[in-house]
VMD Tcl script that draws the C-alpha trace (Angstrom):
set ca {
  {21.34 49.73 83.90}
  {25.44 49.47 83.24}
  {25.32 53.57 82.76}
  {23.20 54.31 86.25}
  {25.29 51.55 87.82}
  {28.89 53.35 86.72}
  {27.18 56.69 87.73}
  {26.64 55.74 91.37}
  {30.49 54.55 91.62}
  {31.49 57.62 90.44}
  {29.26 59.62 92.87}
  {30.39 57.60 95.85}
  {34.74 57.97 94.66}
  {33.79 61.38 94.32}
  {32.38 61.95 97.73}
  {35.13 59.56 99.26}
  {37.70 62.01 97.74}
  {36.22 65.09 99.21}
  {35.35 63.47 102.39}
  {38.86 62.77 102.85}
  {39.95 66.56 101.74}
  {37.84 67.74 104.19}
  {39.34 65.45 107.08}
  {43.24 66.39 105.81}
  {41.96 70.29 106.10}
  {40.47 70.23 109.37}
  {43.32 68.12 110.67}
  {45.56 70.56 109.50}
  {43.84 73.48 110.67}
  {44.03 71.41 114.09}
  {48.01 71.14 113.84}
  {48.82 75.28 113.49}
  {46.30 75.75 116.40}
  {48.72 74.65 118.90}
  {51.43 76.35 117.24}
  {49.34 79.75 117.29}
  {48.77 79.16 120.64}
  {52.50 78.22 121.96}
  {53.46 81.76 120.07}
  {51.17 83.55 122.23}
  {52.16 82.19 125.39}
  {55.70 83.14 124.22}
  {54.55 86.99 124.21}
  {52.79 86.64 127.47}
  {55.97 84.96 129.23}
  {57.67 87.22 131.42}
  {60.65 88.81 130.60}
  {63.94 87.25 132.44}
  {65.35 89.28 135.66}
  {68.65 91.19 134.19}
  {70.62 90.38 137.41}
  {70.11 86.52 139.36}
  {68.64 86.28 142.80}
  {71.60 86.30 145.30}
  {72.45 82.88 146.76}
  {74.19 81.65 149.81}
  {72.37 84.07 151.73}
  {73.09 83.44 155.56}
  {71.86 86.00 158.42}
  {73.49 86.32 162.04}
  {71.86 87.35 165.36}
  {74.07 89.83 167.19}
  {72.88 92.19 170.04}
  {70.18 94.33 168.57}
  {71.82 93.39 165.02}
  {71.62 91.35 162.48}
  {74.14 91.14 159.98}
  {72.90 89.36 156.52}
  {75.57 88.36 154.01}
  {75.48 86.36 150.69}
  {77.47 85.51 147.46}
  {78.57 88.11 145.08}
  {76.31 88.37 142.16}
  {78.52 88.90 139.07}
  {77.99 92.19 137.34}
  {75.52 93.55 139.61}
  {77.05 97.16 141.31}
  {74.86 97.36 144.40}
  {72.17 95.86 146.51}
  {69.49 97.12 148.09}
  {68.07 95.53 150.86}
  {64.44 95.80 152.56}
  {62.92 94.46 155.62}
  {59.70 94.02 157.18}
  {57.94 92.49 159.93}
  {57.56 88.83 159.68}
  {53.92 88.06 158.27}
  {53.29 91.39 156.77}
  {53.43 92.15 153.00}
  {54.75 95.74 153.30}
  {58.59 95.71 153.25}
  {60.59 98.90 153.97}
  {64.08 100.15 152.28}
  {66.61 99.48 154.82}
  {69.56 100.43 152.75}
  {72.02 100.17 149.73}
  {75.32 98.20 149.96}
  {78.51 97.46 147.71}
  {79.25 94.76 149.38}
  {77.48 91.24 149.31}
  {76.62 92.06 153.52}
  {74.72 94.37 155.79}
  {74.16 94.90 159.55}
  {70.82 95.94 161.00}
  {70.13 97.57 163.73}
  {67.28 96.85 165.24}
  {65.34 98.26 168.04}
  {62.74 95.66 169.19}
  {64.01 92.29 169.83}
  {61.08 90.47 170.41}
  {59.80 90.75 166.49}
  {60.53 88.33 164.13}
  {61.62 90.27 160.82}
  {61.37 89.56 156.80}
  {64.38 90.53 154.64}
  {65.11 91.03 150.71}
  {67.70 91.02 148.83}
  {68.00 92.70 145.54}
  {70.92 92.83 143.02}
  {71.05 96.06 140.90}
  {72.98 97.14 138.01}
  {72.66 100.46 135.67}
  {71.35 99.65 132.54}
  {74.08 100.27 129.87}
  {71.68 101.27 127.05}
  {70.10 103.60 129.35}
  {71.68 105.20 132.53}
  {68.79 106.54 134.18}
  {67.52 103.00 134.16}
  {68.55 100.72 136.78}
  {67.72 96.67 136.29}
  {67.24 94.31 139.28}
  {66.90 91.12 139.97}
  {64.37 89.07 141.84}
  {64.38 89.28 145.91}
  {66.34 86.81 147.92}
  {64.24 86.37 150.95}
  {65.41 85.25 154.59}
  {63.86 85.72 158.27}
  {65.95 86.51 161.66}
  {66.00 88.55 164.52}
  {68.60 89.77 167.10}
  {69.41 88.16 169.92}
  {66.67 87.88 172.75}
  {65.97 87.46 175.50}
  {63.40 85.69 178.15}
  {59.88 87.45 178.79}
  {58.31 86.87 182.07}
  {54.46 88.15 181.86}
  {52.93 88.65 185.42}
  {49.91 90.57 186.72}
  {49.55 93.36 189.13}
  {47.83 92.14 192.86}
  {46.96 95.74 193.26}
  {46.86 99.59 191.35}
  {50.21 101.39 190.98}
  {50.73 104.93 190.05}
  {54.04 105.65 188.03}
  {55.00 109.37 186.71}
  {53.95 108.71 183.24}
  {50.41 106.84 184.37}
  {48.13 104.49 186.65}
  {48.50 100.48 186.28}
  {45.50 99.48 187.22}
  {45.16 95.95 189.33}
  {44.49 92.69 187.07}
  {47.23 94.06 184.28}
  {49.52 92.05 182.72}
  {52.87 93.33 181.66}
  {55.65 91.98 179.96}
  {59.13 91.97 181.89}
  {62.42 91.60 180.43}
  {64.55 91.64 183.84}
  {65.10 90.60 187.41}
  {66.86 92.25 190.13}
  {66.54 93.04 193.96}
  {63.36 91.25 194.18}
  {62.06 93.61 191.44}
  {60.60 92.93 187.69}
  {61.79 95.05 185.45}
  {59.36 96.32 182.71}
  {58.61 99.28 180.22}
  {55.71 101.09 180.61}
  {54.88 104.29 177.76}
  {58.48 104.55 176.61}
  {59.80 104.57 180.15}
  {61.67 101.62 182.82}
  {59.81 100.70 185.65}
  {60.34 98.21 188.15}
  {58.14 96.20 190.48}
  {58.02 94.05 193.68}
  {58.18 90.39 192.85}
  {55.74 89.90 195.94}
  {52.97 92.69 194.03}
  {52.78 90.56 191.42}
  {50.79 86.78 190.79}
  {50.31 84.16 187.67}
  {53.64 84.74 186.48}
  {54.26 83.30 183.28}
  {57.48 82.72 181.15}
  {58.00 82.92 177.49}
  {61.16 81.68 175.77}
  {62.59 79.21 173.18}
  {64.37 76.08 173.29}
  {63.88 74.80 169.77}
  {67.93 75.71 168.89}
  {70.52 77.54 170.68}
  {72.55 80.29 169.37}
  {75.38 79.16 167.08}
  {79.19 80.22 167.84}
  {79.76 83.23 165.16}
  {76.37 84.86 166.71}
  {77.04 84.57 170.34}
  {80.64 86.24 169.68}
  {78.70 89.18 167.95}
  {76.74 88.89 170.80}
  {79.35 89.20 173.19}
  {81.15 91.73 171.16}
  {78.27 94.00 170.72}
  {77.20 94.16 173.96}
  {80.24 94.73 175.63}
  {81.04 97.87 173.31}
  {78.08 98.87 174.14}
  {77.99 98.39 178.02}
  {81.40 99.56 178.08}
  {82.68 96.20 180.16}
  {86.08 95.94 181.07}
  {87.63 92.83 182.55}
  {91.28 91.67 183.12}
  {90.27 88.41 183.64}
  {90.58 85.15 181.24}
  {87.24 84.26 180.95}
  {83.99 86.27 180.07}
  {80.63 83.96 180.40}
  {77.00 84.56 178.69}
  {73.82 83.11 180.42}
  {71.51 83.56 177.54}
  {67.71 83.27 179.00}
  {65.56 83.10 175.64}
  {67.77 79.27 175.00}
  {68.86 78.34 178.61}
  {72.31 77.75 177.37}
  {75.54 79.17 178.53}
  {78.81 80.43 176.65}
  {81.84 80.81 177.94}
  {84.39 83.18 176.01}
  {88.20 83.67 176.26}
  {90.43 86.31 174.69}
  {92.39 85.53 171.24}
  {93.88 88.13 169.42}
  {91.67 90.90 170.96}
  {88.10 89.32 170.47}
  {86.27 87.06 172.70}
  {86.02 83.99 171.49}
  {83.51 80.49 172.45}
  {85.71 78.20 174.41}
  {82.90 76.60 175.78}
  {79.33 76.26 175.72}
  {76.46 73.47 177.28}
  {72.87 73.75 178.12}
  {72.10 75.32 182.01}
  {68.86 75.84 183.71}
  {67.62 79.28 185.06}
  {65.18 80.29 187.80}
  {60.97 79.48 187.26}
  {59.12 82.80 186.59}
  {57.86 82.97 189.71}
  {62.02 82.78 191.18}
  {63.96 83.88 188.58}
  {67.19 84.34 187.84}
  {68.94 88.03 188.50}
  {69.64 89.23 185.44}
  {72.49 92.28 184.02}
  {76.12 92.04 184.26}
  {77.19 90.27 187.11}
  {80.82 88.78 188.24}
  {82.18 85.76 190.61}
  {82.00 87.58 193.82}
  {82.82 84.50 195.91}
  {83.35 80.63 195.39}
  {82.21 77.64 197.33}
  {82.49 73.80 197.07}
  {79.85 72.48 197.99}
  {76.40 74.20 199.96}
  {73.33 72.26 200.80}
  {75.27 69.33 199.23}
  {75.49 70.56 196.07}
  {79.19 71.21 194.52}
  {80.56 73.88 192.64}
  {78.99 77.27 193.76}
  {80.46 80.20 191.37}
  {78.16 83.04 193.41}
  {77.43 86.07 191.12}
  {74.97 87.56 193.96}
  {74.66 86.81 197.08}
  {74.08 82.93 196.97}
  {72.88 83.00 193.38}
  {75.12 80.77 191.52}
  {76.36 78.91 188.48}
  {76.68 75.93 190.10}
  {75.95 71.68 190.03}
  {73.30 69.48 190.42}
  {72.09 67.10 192.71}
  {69.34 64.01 192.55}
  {66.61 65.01 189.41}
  {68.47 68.66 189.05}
  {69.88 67.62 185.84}
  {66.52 66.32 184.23}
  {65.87 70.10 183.93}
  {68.40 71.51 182.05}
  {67.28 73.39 179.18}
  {64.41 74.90 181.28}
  {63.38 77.09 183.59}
  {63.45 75.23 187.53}
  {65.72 76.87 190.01}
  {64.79 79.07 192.33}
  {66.92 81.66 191.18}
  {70.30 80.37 190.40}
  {71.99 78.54 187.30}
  {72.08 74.95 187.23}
  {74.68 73.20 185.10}
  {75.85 69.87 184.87}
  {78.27 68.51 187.76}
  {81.55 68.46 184.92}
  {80.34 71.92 183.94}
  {79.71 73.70 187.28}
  {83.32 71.79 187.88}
  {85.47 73.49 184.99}
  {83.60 76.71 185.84}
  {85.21 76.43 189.41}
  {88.42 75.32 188.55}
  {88.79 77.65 185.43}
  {87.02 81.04 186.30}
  {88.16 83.05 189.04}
  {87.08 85.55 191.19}
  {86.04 88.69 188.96}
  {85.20 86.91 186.21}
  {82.29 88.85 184.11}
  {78.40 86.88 184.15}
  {76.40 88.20 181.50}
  {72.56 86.94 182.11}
  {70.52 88.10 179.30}
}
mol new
graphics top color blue
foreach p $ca { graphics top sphere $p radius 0.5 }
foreach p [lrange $ca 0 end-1] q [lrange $ca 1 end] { graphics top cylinder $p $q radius 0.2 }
display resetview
């Protein structure tokens, strides 16, 4: 009885111990698993960029321009910079720079537009290579300005085609009682009094900082080919209902001044081109300040609820601003002075 007894104890310590080996095993087994699988991950990790993304990257609105500029990125030789239409996945090769800017020219204003940034360097172990870094990515567009959509009361034949009645165009100018529109790659304009439902689009969510309304201003008068011997130079801008006035330092036009103004409805808008202060007045249907820039279009004051629109479109065709405002305008900017409305 002692014997089986001792036997039994001996069968259960045995099958204790190898219980126990068994647990340590498979417990071990469970530890390198991890470890097998952390080394893997480490393969399948991406490799670092050679170059890092460029930072500070800031982006101006000019006139049909935007100028992009950024931080150096040290050791990188040259950047290459794509755009593409806001929204869409396909980007196209704008250019290559040395320097940590570039200016685009664009042609369409009214798109909103994608841009990347990449930092490149020649790679020293092999010259034909050429290693990058990831894509610094910002979106702008050029200055714009405001879209007036109306639709024809009746057919009109043009040289390049038929606009049939019922058609809605897009305008991008007033003048003479005339819209002004393109039609097939060509100008065309358009009796105010031919037209119904007119309908504006523009933007009042921010105005146009300081640096981009003097590239503004300095791009489109190179390009008009305006020439004033006067102090002042003033910028209606339509797309933020906000004015700019400019004065000349050191051979560039710089903001002196700038506050919000309100232009004519779609239906009466405001002439728009490059205009100048053809006459002034004090005060006409008891409002003060008249700057006339055609006819008895103005930039002048308000009266009663006039200044609860400001920032919109409400006049009947002239350029409200706020009594002080209209009142430096007059006192400050004489006859001859340049009106930009665009």
């Amino acid at each position: 009885m002692k014997k089986a007894t001792a036997m039994i104890l001996a069968i259960l310590i045995a099958v204790s111990f190898t219980a126990t080996d068994t647990f340590a095993a498979t417990k071990s087994k469970d530890k390198k698993k991890p470890k097998a699988k952390q080394e893997q991950t480490k393969k399948a990790a991406p490799k670092k960029p050679a170059l890092p993304t460029p930072t500070k990257v800031r982006a101006f609105s000019g006139y049909n321009s935007v100028t992009l500029k950024w931080a150096a990125v040290p050791k990188a030789q040259e950047y290459i910079v794509y755009r593409s239409v806001a929204g869409k996945k396909k980007f196209k090769e704008l250019g290559k720079t040395t320097k940590p800017e570039y200016v685009d020219k664009i042609r369409y204003i009214y798109n909103d537009y994608a841009y990347r940034i990449v930092a490149t360097k020649k790679d020293p172990k092999n010259k034909k290579k050429v290693l990058k870094s990831a894509p610094a990515k910002i979106r702008k567009n050029s200055i714009r300005r405001l879209r007036i959509y109306v639709s024809f009361k009746s057919a009109r034949k043009f040289d390049n085609g038929t606009i049939r009645a019922g058609t809605r165009i897009m305008t991008d100018g007033f003048g003479g009682g005339r819209y002004v529109f393109t039609y097939k790659g060509k100008r065309h304009t358009v009796s105010r009094i031919n037209t119904y439902s007119a309908y504006p689009k523009y933007q009042k969510k921010g105005n146009y900082n300081k640096t981009e309304a003097e590239m503004f201003i300095s791009g489109f008068v190179k390009a008009k080919k305006i020439q004033t011997t006067q102090k002042h130079l003033i910028w209606v801008s339509s797309y933020t209902q906000h004015l700019y006035v400019f004065k000349k330092k050191n051979g560039r036009w710089t903001v002196v001044k700038d506050w919000e103004i309100s232009m004519g409805k779609a239906s009466t808008p405001s002439p728009t081109g490059v205009k100048t202060i053809k006459k002034k007045v004090l005060s006409h249907h008891n409002i003060r300040f008249w700057n006339c820039f055609s006819s008895w279009n103005a930039l002048h004051g308000c009266i009663g609820s006039m200044s609860n629109s400001l920032g919109r479109l409400a006049s009947h065709g002239c350029v409200r601003n706020a009594n002080k405002n209209a009142g430096w305008l007059y006192a400050n900017c004489s006859k001859g002075t340049t009106v930009i409305i665009y």
